[in-house]
N, C-alpha and C positions, 0 to 999 in steps of 0.2 A: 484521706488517711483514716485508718481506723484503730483506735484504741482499744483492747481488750484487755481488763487489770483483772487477775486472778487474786483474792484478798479471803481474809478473815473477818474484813468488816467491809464489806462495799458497801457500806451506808457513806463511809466518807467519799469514796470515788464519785458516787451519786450525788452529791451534793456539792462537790467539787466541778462539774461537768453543767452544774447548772447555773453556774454566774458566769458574770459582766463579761469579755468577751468570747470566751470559750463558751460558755451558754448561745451566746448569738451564731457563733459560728455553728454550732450543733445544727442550731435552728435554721441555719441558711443551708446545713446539708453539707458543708464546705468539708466537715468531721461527722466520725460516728463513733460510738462507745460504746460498748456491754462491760458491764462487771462480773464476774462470775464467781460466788460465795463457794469459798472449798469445802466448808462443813456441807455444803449439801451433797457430797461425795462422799462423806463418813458412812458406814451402814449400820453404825452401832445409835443406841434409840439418844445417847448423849451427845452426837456429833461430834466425837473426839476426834482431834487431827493435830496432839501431839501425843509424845511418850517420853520418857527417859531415855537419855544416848545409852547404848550400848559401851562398856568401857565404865563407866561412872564420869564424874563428873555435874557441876549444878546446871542445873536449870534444866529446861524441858527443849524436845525437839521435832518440828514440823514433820508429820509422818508420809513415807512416799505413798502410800496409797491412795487416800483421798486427792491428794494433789495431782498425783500420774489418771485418777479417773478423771479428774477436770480436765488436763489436758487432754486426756483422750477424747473427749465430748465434743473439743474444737477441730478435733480431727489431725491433732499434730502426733507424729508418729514417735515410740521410742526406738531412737536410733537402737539402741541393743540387742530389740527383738530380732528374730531371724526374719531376712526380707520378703515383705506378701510382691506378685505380681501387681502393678496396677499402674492405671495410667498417671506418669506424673504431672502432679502441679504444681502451681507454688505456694512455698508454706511460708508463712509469716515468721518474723523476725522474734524468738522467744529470747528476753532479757529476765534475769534475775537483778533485783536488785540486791547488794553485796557490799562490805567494807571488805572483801577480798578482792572486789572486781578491779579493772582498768579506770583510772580518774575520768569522770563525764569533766566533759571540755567543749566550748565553744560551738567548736570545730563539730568535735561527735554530734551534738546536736542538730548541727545541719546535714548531717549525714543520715543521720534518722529520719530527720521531716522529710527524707527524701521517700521511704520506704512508705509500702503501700498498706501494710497493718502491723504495729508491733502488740506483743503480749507480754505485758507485764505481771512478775509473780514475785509478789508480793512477802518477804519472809516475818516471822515475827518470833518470838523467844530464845534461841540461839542457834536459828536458824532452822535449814532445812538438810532432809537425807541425804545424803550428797548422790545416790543412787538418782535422783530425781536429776541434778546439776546434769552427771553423766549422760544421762540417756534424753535430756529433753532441751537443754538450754544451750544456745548459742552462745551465748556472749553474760558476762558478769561485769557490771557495773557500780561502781561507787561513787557516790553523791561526794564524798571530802575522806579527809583522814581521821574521821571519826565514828562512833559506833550509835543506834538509832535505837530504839526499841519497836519502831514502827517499818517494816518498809513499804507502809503506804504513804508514808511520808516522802521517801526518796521516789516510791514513784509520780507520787504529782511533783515533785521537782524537774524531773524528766519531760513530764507530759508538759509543764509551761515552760518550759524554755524550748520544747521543739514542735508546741502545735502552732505559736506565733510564726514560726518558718514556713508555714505551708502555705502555698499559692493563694492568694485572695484573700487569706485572714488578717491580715494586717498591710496597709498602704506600705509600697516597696521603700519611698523616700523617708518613712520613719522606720526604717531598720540600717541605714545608709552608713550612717554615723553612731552609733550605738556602741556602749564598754564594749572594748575587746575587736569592732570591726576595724579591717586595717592595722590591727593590733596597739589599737592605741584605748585607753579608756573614755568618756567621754566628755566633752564640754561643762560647764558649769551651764545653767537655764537658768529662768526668771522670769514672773509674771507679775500682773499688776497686786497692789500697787507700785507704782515708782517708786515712791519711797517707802523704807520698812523700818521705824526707827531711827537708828541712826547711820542707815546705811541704803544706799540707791542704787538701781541697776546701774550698770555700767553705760557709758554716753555712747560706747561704739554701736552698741546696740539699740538706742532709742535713733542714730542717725541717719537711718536705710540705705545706707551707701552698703551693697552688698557684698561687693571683694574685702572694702575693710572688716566686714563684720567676719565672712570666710576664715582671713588671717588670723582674725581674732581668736574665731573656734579652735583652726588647728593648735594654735599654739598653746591656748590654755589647755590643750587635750593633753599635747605632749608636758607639757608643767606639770600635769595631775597625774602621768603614768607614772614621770621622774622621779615624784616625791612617795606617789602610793604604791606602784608597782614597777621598778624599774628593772625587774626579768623580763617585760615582755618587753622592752625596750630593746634588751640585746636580744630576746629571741627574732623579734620585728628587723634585726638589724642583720641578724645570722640568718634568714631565710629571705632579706632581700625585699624585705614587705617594703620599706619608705622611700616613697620618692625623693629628688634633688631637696626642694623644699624644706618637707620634712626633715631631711638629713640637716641640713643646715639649721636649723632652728636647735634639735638636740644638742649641734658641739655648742655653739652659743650658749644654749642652756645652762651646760659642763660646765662652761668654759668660767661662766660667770656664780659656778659652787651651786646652781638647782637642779643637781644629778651627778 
């Protein structure tokens, strides 16, 4: 998988790329990265790459120029131009990050690590030309229902929740049981000491009997969607995700008022 962030400040992308495991994985070659600085596509001697919208209105806005030179640099075509002959290949996956995009979800995420290079572009002040959106970007994405002043921000949210998905960065058995797999959230965990105050790990889990500990997990999982997220409970239930098990632990649950 390769990362390409298109930014105003890829000093954060840089230095984000260089820690704990995302760093190592770099280094084992498993990932690859460039940042690509838009102001170096300005041609004016100030690197400007905003202006005022058109229309009026506050604030300032990401100008297509400089951004459509970057793009072009990486050799992504705009769709709008009239089409050149040429051999096709394949072009990587251009994402805006956006509070107008599609909600990133889970799901999306896996669908991404799948992909062999996304390019992330970055917006900052109230956005970008939409000229740019039209002719260059796939897909628009949004981190929540909220508004960022960075979208370098939303895209390292992107980048760690889908470069852990990718083959060999992370052991398959610690992504097995994870919030949201199987649509359930996850387990409570515990490590030493035994005792923390006035309060101890649970006994099922210091007794290695392994099925009881199993039952254990699921159930506390399905306790913690009940109380914290009990949509993905009915959505887990309307797409058929839980086994008999499962099923029967939720009415229980209901039954006795924890959902």
């Amino acid at each position: 998988m390769t990362y390409t962030v298109l930014s105003l400040f890829p000093e954060l992308i840089d230095a984000f790329f260089a820690l704990s495991i995302l760093g190592k994985a770099v280094n084992r070659g498993l990932l690859r990265y460039r940042s690509v600085n838009i102001r170096d596509f300005a041609l004016d001697k100030h690197k400007t790459c905003d202006d005022a919208p058109y229309g009026g209105g506050a604030g300032m806005l990401m100008m297509a120029e400089p951004v459509g030179r970057a793009l072009a640099s990486l050799g992504i075509p705009n769709r709008l131009d009239p089409p050149v002959a040429a051999v096709p290949k394949p072009k990587p996956r251009v994402i805006y990050l956006s509070p107008s995009g599609r909600p990133f979800t889970q799901e999306k995420a896996k669908g991404l690590a799948e992909e062999a290079e996304l390019i992330l572009l970055c917006g900052r002040y109230e956005g970008l030309d939409q000229r740019i959106i039209d002719g260059y970007v796939d897909e628009e994405i949004s981190i929540g229902d909220y508004v960022l002043s960075s979208g370098e921000v939303a895209a390292l949210v992107l980048i760690d929740a889908t470069y852990r998905l990718v083959e060999a960065v992370i052991t398959p058995a610690s992504l097995e049981e994870e919030s949201f797999s199987g649509g359930l959230l996850e387990y409570p965990q515990y490590t030493r000491p035994e005792q923390y105050g006035m309060l101890k790990v649970p006994e099922v889990l210091l007794s290695g009997h392994h099925e009881n500990i199993r039952q254990w997990r699921l159930r506390k999982r399905i306790e913690k969607t009940l109380a914290l997220r009990p949509d993905l409970i009915h959505q887990g239930e309307e797409a058929g995700l839980f086994d008999r098990e499962t099923r029967t632990i939720i009415v229980e649950l209901r039954n006795s008022g924890a959902g």
